[in-house]
C-alpha positions in Angstrom: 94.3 123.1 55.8 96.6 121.1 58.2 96.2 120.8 61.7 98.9 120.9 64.3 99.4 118.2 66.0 99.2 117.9 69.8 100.4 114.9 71.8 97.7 113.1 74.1 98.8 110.9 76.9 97.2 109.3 79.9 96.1 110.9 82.7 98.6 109.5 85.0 101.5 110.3 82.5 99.7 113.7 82.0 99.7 114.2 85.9 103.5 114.0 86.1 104.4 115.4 83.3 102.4 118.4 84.6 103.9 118.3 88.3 107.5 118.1 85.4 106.3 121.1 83.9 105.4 123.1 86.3 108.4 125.0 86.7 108.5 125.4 83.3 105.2 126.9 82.8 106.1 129.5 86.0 108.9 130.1 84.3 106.7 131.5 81.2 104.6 133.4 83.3 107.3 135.7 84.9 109.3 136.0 81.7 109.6 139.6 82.7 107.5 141.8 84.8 104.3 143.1 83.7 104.7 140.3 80.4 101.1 139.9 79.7 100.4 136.0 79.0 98.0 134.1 77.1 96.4 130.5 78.1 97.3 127.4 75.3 93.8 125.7 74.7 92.9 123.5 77.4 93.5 119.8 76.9 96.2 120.5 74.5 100.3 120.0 74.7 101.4 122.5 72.2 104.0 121.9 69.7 106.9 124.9 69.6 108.7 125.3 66.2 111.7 127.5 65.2 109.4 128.9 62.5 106.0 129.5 61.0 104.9 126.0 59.8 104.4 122.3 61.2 107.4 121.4 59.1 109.9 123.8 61.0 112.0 121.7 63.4 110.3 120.9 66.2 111.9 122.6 69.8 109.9 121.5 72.6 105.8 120.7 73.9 104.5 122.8 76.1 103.0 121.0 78.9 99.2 121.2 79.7 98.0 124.6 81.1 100.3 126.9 80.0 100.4 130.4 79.2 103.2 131.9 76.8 104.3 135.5 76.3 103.8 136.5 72.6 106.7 138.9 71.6 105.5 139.3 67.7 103.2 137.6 65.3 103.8 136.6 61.8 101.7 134.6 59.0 102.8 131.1 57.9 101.0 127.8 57.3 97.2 127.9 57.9 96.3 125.6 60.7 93.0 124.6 62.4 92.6 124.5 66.2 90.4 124.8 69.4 90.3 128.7 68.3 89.2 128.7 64.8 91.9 128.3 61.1 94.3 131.0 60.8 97.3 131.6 59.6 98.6 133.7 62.4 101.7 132.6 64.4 103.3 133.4 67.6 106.4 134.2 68.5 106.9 133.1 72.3 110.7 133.7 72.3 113.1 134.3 69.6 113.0 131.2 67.1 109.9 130.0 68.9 106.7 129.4 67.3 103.1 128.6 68.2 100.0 128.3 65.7 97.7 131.1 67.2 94.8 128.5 66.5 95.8 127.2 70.1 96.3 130.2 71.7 93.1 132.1 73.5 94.1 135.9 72.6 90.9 136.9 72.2 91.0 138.0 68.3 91.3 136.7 65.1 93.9 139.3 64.2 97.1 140.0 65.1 97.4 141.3 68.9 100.9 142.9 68.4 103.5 143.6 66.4 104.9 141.9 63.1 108.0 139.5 63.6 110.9 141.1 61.3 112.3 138.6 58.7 
């Protein structure tokens, strides 16, 4: 059972990294029109990984309060997080991954469709 690892920083650091990220985050939001998004735990900079595991290359941290599309799920590694253990992964663009143990969907199951491959 391996957790995924989230970066902490200060709060002044976290303040201007967020102000940073803010286009960023906006631009998750209106990914496309109607794309319904879910909230990353609060408190937490999320890792993104080209696949299903903490070992897939890391692509990016999401900054602090932001929601992601999820396109497809798909099981990987088992990881523990502000929303239980689970195995569950989101895809929140193609060859970008999430643990869904640090994404509020609202269910411990998958919420959409199967990523292929």
């Amino acid at each position: 059972m391996a957790m995924e690892e989230t970066v902490e920083t200060s709060a002044a650091t976290a303040t201007a990294e967020a102000e940073a990220g803010a286009t960023e985050t906006t631009q998750l939001e209106t990914a496309e029109a109607g794309t319904i998004t879910y909230p990353i735990a609060p408190g937490h900079r999320v890792n993104v990984r080209s696949g299903p595991s903490t070992t897939s290359k890391l692509i990016k941290v999401l900054p602090y309060n932001t929601r992601v599309p999820i396109r497809c799920q798909r099981r990987g590694q088992k990881i523990s997080g502000p929303y239980g253990t689970t195995d569950i992964w989101d895809s929140i663009a193609p060859g970008q991954y999430v643990s869904d143990a640090y994404v509020k969907t609202g269910s411990d199951g998958f919420i959409t469709v199967e990523c292929g491959g």
